[in-house]
PLY file of the C-alpha trace (Angstrom):
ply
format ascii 1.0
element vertex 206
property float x
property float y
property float z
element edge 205
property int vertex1
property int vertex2
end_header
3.86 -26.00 7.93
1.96 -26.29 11.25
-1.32 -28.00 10.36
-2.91 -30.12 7.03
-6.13 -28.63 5.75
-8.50 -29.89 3.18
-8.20 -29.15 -0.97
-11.58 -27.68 -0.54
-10.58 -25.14 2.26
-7.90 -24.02 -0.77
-9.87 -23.42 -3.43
-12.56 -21.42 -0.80
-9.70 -19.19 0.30
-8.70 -19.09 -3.94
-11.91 -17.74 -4.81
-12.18 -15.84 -1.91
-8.64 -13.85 -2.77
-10.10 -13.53 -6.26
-13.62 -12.27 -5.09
-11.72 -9.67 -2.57
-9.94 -8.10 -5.64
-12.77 -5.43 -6.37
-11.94 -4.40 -2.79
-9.09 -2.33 -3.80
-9.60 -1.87 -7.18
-8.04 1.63 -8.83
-10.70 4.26 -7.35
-12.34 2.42 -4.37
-11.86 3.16 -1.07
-12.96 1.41 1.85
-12.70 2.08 5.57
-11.77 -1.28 7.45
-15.55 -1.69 8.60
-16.45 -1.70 5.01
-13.60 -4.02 4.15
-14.55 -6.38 7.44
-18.05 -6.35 6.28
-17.58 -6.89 2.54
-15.28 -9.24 3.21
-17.70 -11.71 5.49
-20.83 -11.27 2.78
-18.02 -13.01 0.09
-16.85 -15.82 2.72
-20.33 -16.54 3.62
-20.69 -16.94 -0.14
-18.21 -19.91 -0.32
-18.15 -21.06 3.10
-20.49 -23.91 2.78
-19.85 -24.38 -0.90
-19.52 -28.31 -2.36
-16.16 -28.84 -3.57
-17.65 -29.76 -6.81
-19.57 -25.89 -6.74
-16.18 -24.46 -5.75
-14.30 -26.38 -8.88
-16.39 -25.20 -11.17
-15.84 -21.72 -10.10
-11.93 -22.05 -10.80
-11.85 -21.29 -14.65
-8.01 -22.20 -14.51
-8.30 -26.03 -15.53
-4.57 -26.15 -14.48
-4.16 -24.72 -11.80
-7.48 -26.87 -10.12
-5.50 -29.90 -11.85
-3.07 -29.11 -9.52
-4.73 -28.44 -6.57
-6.30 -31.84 -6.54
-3.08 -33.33 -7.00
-1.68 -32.11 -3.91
-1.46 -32.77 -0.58
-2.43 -29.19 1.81
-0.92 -27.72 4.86
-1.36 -23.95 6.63
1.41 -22.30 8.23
3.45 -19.07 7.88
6.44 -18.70 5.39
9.12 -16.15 4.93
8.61 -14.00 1.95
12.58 -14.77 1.07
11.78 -18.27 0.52
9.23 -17.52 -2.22
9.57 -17.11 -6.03
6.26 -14.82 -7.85
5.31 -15.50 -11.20
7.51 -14.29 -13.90
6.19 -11.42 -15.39
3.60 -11.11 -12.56
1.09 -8.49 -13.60
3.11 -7.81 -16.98
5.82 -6.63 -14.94
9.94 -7.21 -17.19
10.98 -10.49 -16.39
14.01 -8.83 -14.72
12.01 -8.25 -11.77
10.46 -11.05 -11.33
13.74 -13.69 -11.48
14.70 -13.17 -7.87
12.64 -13.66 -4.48
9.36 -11.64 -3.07
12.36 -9.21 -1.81
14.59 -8.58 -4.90
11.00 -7.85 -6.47
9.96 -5.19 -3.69
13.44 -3.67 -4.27
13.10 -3.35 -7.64
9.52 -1.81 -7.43
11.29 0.75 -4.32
13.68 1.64 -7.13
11.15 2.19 -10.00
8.61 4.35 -7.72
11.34 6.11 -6.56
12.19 7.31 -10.25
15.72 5.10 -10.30
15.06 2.93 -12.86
14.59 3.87 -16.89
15.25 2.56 -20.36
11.44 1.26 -20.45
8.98 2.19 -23.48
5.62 3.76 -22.94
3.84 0.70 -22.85
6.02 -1.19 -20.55
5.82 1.78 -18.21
2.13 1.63 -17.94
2.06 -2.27 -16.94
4.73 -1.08 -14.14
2.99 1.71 -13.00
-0.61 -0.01 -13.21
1.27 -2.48 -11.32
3.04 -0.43 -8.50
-0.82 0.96 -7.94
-2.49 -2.46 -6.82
0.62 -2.66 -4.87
-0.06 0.32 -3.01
-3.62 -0.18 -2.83
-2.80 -3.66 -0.63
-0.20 -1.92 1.13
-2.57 0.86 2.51
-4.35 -2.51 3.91
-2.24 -4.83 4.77
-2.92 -5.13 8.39
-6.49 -6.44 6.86
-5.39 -7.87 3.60
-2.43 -10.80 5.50
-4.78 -12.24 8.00
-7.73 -12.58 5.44
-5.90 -13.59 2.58
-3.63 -16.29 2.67
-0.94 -16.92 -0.02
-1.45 -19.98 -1.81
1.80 -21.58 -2.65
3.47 -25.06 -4.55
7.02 -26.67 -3.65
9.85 -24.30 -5.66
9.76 -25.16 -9.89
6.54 -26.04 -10.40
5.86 -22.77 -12.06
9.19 -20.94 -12.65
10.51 -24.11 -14.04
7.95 -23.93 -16.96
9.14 -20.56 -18.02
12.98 -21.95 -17.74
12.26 -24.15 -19.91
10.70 -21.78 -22.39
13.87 -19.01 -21.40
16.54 -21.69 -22.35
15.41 -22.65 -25.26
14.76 -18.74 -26.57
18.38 -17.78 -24.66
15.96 -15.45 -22.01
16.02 -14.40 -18.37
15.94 -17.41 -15.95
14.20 -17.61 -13.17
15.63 -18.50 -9.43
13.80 -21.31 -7.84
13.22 -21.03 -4.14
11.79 -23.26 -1.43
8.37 -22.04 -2.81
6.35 -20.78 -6.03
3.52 -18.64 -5.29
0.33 -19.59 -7.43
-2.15 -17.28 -6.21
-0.87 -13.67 -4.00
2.07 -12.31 -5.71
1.09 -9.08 -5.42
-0.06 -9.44 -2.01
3.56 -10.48 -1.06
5.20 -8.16 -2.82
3.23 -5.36 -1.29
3.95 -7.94 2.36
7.65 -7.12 1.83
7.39 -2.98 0.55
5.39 -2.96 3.95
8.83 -4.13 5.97
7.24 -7.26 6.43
9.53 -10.95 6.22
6.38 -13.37 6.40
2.65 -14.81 5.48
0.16 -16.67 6.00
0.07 -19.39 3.49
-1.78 -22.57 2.01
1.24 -25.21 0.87
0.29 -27.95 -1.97
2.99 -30.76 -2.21
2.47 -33.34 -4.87
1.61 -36.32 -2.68
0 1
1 2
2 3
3 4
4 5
5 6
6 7
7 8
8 9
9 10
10 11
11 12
12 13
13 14
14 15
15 16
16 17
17 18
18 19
19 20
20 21
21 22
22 23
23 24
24 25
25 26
26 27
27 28
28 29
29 30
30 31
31 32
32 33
33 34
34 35
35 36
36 37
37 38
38 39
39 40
40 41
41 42
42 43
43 44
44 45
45 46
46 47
47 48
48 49
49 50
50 51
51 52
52 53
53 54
54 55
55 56
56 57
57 58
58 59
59 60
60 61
61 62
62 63
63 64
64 65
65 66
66 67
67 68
68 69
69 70
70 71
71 72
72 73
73 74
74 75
75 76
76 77
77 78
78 79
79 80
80 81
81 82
82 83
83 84
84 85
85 86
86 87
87 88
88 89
89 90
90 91
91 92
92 93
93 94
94 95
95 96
96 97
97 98
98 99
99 100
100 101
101 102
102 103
103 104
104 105
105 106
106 107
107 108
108 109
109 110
110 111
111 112
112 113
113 114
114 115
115 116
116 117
117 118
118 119
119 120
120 121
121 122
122 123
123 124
124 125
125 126
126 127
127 128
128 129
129 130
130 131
131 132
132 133
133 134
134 135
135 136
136 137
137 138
138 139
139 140
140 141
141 142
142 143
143 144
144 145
145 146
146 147
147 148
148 149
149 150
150 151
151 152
152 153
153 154
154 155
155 156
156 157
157 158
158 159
159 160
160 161
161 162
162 163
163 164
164 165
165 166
166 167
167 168
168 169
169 170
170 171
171 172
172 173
173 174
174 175
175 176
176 177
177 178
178 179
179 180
180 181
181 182
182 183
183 184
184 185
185 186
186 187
187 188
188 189
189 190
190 191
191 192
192 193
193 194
194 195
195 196
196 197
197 198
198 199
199 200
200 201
201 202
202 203
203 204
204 205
């Protein structure tokens, strides 16, 4: 981490990443004037925002719990270092329990018709899936500058679905340096890109 920044910068760049999501939703298409354009109308939205406008904004009572329980820093991070959430996007939990890597080679595999044994509905949430993905990717020279990853210190999400998977005798997840909260498709589709790195918010627990 090369610099501290404020909570409020965080939760801007959160609802930012959230807003940005109709930007590549199934169907649209944008040319990267559109996208550049689009993009400044939503961060002169939040830009001057109160942090008390921008927390109620966050529906996730959690997740803003957390973010004003941390301490913030910018920098850039290896992919390899960071753990998505399991099940990200109703993916199997068997692609999710390794690093940002092990889940782009898993996707590779899938889209490259490698992978079976899954039911109809399963395949749909992979496939659904493997689209966003490859919506990003045919951005991602515009999506990793604009976008950072917003990320905790390694457990403090996988470790609540261990918990849940040991008890139940499931899947565990491996804990990294790093948990992404918010971007896990945005790293995954980082890494299918041939990509090792991001640009990142870190929250530490102070």
């Amino acid at each position: 981490m090369i610099a501290k920044v404020s909570r409020r910068e965080v939760k801007k760049y959160f609802l930012l990443a959230n807003a940005g999501k109709e930007f590549f939703k199934k169907g649209t298409h944008f040319g990267i004037d559109e996208l550049q354009d689009k993009y400044h109308a939503k961060l002169k939205e939040f830009i001057d925002m109160e942090e008390k406008a921008l927390d109620e904004r966050i529906r996730d009572k959690i997740r803003l719990g957390r973010y004003n329980e941390m301490d913030w820093h910018t920098g850039n991070v290896k992919l390899k270092e960071m753990g998505s959430w399991p099940e990200m996007k109703g993916l199997p939990i068997e692609f999710t329990t390794g690093n940002i890597p092990d889940v782009a080679r898993l996707i590779g595999k899938f889209k490259n018709g490698t992978m079976s044994g899954y039911g109809p509905e399963k395949l749909e949430k992979i496939s659904r899936c493997v689209e966003r993905l490859d919506s990003i990717g045919r951005n991602v020279n515009f999506v990793r500058p604009n976008f950072p990853l917003i990320l905790f210190q390694g457990g403090e999400i996988r470790e609540e679905h261990n918990d849940w998977a040991r008890e139940n005798y499931r899947l565990l997840c491996n804990i990294f340096r790093y948990d992404i909260d918010d971007g896990s498709e945005r790293a995954v589709s980082y890494s299918l890109a041939g990509l090792e790195d991001a640009p990142v918010y870190f929250g530490q627990r102070a």
